[in-house]
Jmol script that loads the backbone (N, CA, C; Angstrom):
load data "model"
ATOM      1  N   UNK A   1     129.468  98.450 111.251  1.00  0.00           N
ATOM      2  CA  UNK A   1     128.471  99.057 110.392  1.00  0.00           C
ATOM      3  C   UNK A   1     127.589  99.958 111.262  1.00  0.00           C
ATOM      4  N   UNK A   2     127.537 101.155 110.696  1.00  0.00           N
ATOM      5  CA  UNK A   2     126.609 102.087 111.693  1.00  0.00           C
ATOM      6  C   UNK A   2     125.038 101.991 111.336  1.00  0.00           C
ATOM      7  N   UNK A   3     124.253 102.504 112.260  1.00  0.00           N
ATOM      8  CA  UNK A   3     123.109 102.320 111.669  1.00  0.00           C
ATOM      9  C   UNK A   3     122.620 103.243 110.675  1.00  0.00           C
ATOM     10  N   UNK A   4     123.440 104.234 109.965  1.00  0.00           N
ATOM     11  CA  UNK A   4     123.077 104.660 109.284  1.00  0.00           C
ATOM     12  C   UNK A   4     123.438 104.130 107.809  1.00  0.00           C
ATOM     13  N   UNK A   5     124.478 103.323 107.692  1.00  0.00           N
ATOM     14  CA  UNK A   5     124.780 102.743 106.527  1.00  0.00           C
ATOM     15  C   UNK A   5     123.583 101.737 106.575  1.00  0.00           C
ATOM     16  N   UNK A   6     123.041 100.728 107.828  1.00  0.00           N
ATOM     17  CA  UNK A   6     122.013 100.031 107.651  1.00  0.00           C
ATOM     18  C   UNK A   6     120.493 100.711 106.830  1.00  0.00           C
ATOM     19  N   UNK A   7     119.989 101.526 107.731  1.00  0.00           N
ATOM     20  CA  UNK A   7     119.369 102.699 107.030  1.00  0.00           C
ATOM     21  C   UNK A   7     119.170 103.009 105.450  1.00  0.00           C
ATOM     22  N   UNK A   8     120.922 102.909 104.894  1.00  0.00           N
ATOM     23  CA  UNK A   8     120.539 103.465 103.590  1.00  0.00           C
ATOM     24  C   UNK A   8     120.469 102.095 102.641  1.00  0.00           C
ATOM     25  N   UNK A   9     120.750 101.101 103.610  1.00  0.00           N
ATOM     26  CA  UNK A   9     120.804  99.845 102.625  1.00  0.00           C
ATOM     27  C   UNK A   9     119.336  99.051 102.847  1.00  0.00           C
ATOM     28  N   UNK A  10     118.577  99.348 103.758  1.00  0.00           N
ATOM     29  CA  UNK A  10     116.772  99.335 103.760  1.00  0.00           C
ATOM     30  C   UNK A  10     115.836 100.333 102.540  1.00  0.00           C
ATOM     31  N   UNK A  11     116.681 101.383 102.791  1.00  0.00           N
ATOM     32  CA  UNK A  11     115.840 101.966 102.024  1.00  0.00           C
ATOM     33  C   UNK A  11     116.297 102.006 100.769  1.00  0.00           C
ATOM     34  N   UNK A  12     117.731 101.532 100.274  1.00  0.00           N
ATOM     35  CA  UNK A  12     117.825 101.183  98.634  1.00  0.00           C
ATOM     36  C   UNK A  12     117.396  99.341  98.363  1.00  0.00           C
ATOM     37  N   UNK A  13     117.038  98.582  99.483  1.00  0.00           N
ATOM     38  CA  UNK A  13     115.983  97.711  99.346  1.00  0.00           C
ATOM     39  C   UNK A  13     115.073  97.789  99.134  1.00  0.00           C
ATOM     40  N   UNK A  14     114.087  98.673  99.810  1.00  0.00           N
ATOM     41  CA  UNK A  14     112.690  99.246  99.696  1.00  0.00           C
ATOM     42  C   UNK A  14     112.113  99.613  98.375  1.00  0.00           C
ATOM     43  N   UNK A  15     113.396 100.446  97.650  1.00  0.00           N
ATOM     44  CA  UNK A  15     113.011 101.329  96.837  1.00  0.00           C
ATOM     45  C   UNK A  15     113.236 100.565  95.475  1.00  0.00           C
ATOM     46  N   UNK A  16     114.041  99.371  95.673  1.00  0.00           N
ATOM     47  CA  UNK A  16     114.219  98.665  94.402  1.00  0.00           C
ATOM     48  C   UNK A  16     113.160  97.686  94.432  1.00  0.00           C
ATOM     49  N   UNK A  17     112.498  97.482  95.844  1.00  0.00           N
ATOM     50  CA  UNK A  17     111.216  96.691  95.457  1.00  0.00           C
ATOM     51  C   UNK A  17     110.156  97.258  94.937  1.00  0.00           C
ATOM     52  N   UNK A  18     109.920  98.522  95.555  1.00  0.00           N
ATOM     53  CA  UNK A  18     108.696  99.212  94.734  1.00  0.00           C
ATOM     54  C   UNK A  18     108.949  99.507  93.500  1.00  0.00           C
ATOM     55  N   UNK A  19     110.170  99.703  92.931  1.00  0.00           N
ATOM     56  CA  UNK A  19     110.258 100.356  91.222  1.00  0.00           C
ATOM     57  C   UNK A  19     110.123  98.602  90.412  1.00  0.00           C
ATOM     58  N   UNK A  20     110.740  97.329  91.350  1.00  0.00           N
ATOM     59  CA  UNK A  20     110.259  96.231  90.410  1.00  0.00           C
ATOM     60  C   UNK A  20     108.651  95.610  90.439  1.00  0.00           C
ATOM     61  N   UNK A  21     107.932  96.358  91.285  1.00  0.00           N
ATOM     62  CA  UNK A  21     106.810  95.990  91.888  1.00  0.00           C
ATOM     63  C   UNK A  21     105.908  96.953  90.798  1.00  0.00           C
ATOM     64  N   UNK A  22     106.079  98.159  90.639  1.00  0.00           N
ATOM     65  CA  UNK A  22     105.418  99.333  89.766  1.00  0.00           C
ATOM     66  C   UNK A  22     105.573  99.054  88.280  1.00  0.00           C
ATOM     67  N   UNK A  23     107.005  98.360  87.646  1.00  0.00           N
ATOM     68  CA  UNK A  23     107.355  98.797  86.192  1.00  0.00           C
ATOM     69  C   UNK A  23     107.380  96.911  85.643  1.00  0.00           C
ATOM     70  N   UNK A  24     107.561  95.783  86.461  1.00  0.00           N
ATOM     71  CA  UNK A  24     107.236  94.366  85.902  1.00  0.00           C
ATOM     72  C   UNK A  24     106.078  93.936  85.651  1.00  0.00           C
ATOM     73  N   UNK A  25     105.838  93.399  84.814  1.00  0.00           N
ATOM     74  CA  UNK A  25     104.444  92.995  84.483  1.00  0.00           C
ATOM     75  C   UNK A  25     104.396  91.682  84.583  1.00  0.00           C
ATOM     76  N   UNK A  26     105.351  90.928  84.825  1.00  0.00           N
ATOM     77  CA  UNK A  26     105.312  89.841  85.346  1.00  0.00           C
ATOM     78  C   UNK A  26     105.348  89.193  86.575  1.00  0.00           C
ATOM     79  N   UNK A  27     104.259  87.854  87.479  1.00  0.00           N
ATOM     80  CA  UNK A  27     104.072  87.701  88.628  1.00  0.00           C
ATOM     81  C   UNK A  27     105.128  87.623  89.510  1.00  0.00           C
ATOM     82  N   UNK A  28     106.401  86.539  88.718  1.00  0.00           N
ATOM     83  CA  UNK A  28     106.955  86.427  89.648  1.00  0.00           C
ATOM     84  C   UNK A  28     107.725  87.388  89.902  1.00  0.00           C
ATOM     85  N   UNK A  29     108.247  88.305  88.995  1.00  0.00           N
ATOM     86  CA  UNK A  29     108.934  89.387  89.861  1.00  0.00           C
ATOM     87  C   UNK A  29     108.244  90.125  90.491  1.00  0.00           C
ATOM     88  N   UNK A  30     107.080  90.393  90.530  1.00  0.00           N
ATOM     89  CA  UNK A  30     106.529  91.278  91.395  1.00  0.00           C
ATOM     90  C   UNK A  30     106.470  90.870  92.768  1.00  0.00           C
ATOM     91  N   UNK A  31     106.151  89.440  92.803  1.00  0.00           N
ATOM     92  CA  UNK A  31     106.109  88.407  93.915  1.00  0.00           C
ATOM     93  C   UNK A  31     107.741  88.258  94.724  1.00  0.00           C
ATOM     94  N   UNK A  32     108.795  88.937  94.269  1.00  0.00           N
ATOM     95  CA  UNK A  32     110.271  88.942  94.388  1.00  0.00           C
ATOM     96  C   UNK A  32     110.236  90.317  94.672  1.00  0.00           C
ATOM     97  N   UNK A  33     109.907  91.289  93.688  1.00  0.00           N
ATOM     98  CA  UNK A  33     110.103  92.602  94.815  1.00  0.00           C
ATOM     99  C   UNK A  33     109.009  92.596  95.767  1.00  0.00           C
ATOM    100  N   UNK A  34     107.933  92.278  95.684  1.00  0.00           N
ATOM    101  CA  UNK A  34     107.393  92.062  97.181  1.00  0.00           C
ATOM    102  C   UNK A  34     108.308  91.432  98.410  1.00  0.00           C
ATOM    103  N   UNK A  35     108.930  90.536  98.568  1.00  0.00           N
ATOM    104  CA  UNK A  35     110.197  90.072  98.943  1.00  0.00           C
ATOM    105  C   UNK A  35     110.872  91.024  99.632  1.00  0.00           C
ATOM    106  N   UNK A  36     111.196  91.564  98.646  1.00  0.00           N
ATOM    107  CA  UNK A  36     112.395  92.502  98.901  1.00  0.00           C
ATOM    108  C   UNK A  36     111.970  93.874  99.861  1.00  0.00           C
ATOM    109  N   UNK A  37     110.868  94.227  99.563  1.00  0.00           N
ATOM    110  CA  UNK A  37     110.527  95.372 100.533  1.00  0.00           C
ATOM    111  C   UNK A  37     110.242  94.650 102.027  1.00  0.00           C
ATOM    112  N   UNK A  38     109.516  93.034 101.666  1.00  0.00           N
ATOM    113  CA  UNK A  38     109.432  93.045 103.560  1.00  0.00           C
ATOM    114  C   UNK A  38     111.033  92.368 104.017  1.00  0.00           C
ATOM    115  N   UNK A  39     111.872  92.203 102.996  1.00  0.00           N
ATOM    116  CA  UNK A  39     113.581  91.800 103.410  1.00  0.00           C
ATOM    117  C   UNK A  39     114.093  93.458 104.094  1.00  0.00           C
ATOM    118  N   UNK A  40     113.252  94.670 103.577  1.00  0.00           N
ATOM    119  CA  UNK A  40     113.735  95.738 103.628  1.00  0.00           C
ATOM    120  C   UNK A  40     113.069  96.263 105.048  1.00  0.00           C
ATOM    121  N   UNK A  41     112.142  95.545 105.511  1.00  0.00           N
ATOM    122  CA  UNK A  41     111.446  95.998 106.855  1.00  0.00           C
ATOM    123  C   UNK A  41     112.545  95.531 107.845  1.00  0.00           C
ATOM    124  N   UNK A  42     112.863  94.086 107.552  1.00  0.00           N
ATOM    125  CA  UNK A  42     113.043  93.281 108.052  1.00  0.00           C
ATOM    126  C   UNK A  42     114.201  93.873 109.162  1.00  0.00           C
ATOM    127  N   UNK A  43     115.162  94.210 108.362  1.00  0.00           N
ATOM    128  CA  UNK A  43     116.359  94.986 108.371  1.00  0.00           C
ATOM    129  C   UNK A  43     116.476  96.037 109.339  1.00  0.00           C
ATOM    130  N   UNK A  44     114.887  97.149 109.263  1.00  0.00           N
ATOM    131  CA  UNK A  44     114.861  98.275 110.196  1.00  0.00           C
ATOM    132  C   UNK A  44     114.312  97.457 111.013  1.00  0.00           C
ATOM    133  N   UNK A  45     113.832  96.712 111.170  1.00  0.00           N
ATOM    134  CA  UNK A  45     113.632  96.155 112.872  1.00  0.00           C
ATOM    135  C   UNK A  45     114.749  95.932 113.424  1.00  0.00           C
ATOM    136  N   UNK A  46     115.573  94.661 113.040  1.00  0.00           N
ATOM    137  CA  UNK A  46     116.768  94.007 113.168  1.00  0.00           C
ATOM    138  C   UNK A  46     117.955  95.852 113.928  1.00  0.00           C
ATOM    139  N   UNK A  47     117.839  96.332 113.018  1.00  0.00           N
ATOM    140  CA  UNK A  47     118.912  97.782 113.053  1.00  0.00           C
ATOM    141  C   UNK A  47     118.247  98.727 114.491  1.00  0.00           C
ATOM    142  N   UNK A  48     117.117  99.028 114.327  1.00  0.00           N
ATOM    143  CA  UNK A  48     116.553  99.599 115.255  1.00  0.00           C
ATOM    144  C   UNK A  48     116.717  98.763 116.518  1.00  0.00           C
ATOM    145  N   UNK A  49     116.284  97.396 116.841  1.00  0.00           N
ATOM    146  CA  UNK A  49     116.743  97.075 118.564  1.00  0.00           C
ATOM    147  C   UNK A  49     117.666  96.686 118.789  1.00  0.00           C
ATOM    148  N   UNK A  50     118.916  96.317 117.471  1.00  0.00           N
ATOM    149  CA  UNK A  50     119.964  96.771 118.074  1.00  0.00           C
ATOM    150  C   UNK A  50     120.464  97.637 118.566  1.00  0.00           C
ATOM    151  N   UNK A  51     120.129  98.841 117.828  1.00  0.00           N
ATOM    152  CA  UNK A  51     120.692 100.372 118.546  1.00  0.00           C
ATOM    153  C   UNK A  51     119.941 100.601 119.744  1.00  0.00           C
ATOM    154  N   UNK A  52     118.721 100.696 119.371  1.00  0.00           N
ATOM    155  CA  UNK A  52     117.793 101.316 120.049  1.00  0.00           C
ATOM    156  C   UNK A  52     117.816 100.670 121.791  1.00  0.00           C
ATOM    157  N   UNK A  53     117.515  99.446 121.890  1.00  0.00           N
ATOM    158  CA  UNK A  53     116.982  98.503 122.485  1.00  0.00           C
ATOM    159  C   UNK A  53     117.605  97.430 123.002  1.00  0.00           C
ATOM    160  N   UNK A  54     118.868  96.754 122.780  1.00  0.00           N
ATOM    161  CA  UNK A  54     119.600  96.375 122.398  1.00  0.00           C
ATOM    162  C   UNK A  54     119.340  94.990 123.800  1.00  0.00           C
ATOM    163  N   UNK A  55     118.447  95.241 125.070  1.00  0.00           N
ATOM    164  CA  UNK A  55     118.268  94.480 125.976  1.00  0.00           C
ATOM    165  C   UNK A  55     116.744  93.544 125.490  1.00  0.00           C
ATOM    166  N   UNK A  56     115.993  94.092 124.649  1.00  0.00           N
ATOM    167  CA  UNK A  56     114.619  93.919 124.407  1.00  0.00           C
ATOM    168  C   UNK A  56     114.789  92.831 123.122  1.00  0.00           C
ATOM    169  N   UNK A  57     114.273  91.501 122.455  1.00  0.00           N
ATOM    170  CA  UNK A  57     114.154  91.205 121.667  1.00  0.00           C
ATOM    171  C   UNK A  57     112.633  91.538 120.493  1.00  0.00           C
ATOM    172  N   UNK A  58     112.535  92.472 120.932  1.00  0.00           N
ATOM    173  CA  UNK A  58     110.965  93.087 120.202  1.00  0.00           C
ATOM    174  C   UNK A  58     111.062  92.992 118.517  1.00  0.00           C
ATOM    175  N   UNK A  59     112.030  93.194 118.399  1.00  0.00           N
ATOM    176  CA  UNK A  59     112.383  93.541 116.568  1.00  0.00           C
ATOM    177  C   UNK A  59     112.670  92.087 116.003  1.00  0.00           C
ATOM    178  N   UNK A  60     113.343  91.216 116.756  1.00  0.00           N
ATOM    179  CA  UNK A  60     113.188  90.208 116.406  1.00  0.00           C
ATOM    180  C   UNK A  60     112.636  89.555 116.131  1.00  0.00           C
ATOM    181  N   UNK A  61     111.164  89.520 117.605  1.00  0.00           N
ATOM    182  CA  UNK A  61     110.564  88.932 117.019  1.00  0.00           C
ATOM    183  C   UNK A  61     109.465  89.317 115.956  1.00  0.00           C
ATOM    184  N   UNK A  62     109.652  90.848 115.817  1.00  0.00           N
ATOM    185  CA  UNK A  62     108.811  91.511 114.620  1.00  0.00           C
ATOM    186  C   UNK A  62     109.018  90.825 113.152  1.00  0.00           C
ATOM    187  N   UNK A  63     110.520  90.766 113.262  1.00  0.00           N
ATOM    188  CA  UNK A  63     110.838  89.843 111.944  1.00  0.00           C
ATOM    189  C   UNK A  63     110.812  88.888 111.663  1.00  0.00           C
ATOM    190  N   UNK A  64     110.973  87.483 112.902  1.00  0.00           N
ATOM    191  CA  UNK A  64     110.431  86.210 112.757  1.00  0.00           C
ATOM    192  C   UNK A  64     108.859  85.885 112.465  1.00  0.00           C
ATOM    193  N   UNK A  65     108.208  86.970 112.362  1.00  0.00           N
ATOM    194  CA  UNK A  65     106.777  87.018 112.554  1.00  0.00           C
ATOM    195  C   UNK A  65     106.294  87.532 110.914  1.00  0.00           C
ATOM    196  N   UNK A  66     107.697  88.252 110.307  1.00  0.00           N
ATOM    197  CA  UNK A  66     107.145  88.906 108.909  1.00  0.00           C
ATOM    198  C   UNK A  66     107.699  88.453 108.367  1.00  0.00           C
ATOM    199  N   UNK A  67     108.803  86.852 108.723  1.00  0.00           N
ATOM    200  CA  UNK A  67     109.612  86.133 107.598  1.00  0.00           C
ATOM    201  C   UNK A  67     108.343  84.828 107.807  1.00  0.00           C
ATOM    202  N   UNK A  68     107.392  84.704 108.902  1.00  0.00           N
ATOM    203  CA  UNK A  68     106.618  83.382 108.505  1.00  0.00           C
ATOM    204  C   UNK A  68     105.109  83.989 107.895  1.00  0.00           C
ATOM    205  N   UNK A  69     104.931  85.215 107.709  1.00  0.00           N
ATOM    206  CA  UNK A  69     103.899  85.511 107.127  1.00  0.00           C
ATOM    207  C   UNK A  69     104.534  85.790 105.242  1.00  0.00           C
ATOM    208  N   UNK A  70     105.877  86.011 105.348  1.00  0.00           N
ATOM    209  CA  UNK A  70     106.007  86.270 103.637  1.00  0.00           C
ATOM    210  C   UNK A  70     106.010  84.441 103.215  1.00  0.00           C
ATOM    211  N   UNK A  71     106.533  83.917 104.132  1.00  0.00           N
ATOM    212  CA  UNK A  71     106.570  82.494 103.595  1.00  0.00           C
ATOM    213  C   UNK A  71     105.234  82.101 103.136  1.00  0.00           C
ATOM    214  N   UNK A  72     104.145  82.429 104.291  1.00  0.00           N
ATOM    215  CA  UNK A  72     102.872  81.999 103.472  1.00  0.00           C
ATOM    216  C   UNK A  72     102.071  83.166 102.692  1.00  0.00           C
ATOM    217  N   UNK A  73     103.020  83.389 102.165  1.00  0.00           N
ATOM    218  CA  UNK A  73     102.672  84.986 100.897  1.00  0.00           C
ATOM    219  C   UNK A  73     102.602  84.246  99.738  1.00  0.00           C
ATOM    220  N   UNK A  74     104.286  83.835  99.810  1.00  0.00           N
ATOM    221  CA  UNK A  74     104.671  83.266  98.455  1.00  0.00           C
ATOM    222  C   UNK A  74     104.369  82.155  98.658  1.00  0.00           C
ATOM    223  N   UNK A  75     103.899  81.323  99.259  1.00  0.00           N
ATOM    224  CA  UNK A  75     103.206  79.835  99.019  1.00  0.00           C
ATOM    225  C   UNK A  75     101.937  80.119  98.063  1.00  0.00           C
ATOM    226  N   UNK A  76     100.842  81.364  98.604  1.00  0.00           N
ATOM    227  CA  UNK A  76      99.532  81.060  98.438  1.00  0.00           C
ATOM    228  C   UNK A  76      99.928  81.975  97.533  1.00  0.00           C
ATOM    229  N   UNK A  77     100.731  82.834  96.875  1.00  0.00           N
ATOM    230  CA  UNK A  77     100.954  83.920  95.559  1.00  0.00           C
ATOM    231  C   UNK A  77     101.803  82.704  94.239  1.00  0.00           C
ATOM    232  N   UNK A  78     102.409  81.921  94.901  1.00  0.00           N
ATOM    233  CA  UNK A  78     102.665  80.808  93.633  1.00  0.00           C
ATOM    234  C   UNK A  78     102.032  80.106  93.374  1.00  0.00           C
ATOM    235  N   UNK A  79     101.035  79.651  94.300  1.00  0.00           N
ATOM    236  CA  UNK A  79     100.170  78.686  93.874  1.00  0.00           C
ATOM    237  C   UNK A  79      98.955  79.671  92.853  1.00  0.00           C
ATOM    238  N   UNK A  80      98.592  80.251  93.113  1.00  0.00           N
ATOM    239  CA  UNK A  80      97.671  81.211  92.059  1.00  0.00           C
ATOM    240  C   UNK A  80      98.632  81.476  90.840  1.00  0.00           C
ATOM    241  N   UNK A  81      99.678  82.072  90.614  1.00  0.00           N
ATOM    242  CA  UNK A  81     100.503  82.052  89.605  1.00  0.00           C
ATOM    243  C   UNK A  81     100.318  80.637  89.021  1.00  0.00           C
ATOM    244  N   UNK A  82     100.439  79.626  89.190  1.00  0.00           N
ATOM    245  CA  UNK A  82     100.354  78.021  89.113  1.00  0.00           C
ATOM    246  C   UNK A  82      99.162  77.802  88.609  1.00  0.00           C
ATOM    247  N   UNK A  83      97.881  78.174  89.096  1.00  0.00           N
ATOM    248  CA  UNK A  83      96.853  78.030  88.410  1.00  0.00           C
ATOM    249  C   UNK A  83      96.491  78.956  87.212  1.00  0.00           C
ATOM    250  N   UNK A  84      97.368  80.348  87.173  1.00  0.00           N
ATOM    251  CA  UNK A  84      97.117  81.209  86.072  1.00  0.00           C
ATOM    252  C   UNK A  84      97.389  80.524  84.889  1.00  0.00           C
ATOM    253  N   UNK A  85      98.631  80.273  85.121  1.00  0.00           N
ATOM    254  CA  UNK A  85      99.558  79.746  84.450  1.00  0.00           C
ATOM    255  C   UNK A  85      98.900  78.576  83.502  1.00  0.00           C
ATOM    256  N   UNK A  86      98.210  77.861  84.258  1.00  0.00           N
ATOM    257  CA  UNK A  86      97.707  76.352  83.621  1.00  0.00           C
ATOM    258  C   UNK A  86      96.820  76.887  82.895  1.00  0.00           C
ATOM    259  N   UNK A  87      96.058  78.154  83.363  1.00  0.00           N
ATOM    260  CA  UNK A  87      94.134  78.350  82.448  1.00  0.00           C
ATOM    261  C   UNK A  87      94.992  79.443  80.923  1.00  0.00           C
ATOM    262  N   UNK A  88      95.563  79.998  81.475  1.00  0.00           N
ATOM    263  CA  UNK A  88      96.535  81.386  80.607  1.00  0.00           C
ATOM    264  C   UNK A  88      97.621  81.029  79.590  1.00  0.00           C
ATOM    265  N   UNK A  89      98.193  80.303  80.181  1.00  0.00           N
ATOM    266  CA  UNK A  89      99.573  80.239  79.299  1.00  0.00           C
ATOM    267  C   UNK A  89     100.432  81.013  79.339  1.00  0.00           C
ATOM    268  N   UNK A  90     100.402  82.200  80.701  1.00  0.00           N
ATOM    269  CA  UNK A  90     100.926  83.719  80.660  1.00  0.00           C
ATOM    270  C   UNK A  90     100.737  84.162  82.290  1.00  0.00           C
ATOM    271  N   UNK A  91     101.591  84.270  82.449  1.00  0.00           N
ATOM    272  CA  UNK A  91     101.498  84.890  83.962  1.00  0.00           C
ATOM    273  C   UNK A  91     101.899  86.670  83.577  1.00  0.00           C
ATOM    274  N   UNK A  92     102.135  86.775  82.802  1.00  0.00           N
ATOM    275  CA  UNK A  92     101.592  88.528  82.704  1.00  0.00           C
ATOM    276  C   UNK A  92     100.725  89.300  82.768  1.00  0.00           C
ATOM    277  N   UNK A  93     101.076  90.055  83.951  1.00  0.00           N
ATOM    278  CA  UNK A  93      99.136  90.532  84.198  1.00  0.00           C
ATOM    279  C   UNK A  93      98.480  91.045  83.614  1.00  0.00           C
ATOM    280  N   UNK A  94      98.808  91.710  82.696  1.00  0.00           N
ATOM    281  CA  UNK A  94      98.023  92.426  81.087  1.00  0.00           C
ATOM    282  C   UNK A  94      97.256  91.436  80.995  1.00  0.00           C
ATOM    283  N   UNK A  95      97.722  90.182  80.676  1.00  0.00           N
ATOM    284  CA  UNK A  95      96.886  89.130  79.714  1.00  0.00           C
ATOM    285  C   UNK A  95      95.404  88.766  80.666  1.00  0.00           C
ATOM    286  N   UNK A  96      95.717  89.161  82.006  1.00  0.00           N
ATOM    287  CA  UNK A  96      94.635  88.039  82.556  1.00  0.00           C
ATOM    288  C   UNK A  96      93.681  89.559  83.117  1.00  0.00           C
ATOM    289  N   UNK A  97      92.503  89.463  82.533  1.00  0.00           N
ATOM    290  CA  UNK A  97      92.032  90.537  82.354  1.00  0.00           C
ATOM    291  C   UNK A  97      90.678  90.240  83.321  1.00  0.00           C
ATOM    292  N   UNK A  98      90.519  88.713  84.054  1.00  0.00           N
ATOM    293  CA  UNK A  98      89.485  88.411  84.716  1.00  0.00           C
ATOM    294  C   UNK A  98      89.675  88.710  86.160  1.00  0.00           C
ATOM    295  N   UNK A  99      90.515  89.138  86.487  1.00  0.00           N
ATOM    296  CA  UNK A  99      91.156  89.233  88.210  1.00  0.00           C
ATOM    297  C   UNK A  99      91.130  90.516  88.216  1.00  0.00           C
ATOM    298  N   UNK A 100      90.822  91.486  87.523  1.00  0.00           N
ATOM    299  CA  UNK A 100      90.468  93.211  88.263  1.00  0.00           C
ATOM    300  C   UNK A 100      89.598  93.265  88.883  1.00  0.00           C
ATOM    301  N   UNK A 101      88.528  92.257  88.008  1.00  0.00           N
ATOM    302  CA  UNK A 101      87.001  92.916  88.769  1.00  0.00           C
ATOM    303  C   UNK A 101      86.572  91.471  89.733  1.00  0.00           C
TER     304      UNK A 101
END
end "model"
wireframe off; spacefill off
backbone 0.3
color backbone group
């Protein structure tokens, strides 16, 4: 796999997280394409010190570092979904009209 096929498969990650992130109105998918764009970082690190760098583990550990910060993303983003959920009855963000301001 070259790094340019990697390349185009980050950035049709990227881009399917931001269009489910922009057009769902619901948490958890947004909380899933959030996911998906830092799965899509993840990738150009991983791709980049292989090519790039290939003696250096720098990207690695860029990504072990942005797979234990999404972990406590979606811990502390479900648990609020969890409490919406209980006061709401609706995790659609239309409905919950107290969290803008």
């Amino acid at each position: 796999m070259t790094i340019t096929q990697i390349l185009f498969l980050s950035t049709a990650l990227f881009f399917i997280g931001v269009y489910g992130l922009l057009t769902r109105r619901n948490m958890i998918t947004m909380l899933m394409a959030i996911e998906l764009i830092l799965n899509s970082v993840n990738i150009n690190f991983v791709a980049f010190n292989k090519y790039l760098y290939p003696e250096n583990l720098d990207g690695l550990f860029f990504t072990i570092f942005i797979i234990a910060i999404a972990a406590a993303e979606a811990a502390v983003a479900i648990a609020i979904i969890i409490n919406i959920y209980r006061n709401h009855r609706s995790i659609d963000v239309e409905d919950n009209e107290e969290m803008k301001y």
